[in-house]
N, C-alpha and C positions, 0 to 999 in steps of 0.2 A: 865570612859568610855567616856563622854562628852569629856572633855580633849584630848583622841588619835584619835577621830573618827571626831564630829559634829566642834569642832574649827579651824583644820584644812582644813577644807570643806570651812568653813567661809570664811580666808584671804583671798583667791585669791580676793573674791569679797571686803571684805573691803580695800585691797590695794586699786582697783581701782577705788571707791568710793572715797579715799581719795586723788589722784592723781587727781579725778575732781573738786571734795570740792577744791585744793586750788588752783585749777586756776580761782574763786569766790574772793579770797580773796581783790583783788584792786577794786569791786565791791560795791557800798553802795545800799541802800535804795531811790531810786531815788524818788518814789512817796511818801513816807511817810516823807524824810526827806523836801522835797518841800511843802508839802502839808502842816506839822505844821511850818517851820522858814517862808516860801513863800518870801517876799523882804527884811524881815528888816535886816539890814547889820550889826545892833548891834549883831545878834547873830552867823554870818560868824565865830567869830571866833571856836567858842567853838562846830559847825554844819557842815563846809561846808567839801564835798565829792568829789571826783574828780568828780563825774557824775552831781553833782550839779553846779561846778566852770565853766564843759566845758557847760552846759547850760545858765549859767549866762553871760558867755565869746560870746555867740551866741547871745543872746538878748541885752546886754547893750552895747558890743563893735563892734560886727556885726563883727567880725572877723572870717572867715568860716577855713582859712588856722590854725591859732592860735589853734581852737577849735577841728581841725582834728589832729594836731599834739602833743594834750594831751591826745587826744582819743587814739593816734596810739601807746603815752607810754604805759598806760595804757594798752593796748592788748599786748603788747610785753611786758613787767614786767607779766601779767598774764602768758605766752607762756614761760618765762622763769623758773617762780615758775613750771608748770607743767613738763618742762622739767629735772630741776631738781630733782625733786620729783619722775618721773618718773626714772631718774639714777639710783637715791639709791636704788628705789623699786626693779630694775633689780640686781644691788649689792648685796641688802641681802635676797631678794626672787625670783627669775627669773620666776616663771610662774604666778605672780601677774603684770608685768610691760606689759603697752599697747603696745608700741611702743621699 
């Protein structure tokens, strides 16, 4: 009964939960990873995030152009995961896809 009735019910919404889930994905933890590496540069490698790097790029290089055009990857790599994601959704479920 579950199975023909209440999961079906479900997907529409979990598709589009997941179509926003991964437009997160280029996203880090900005306070948390700042807050425990904070300057030391010994641990860049193994820590840093893009949110972290265009922060770093802000403060130590003062480059606003630099810091805006990693930012702007970033939103556009995210825009393109969702739009993807969104394709397929429409592909193989059409009344789960947003757009």
């Amino acid at each position: 009964m579950c199975r023909y009735i209440t999961l079906p019910m479900l997907l529409p919404t979990v598709v589009m939960l997941t179509i926003m889930a991964v437009g997160k994905v280029f996203y880090g933890d900005f306070g948390m990873i700042y807050a425990i590496v904070g300057d030391n540069g010994v641990l860049y490698d193994a820590t840093d995030v893009i949110d972290t790097y265009v922060f770093r790029t802000m403060r130590t290089i003062g480059s606003p152009s630099q810091a805006m055009a990693i930012s702007l990857f970033q939103a556009c790599m995210g825009f393109l995961c969702v739009w993807g994601t969104n394709y397929l959704a429409k592909k193989k479920f059409s009344e789960g896809a947003l757009f």
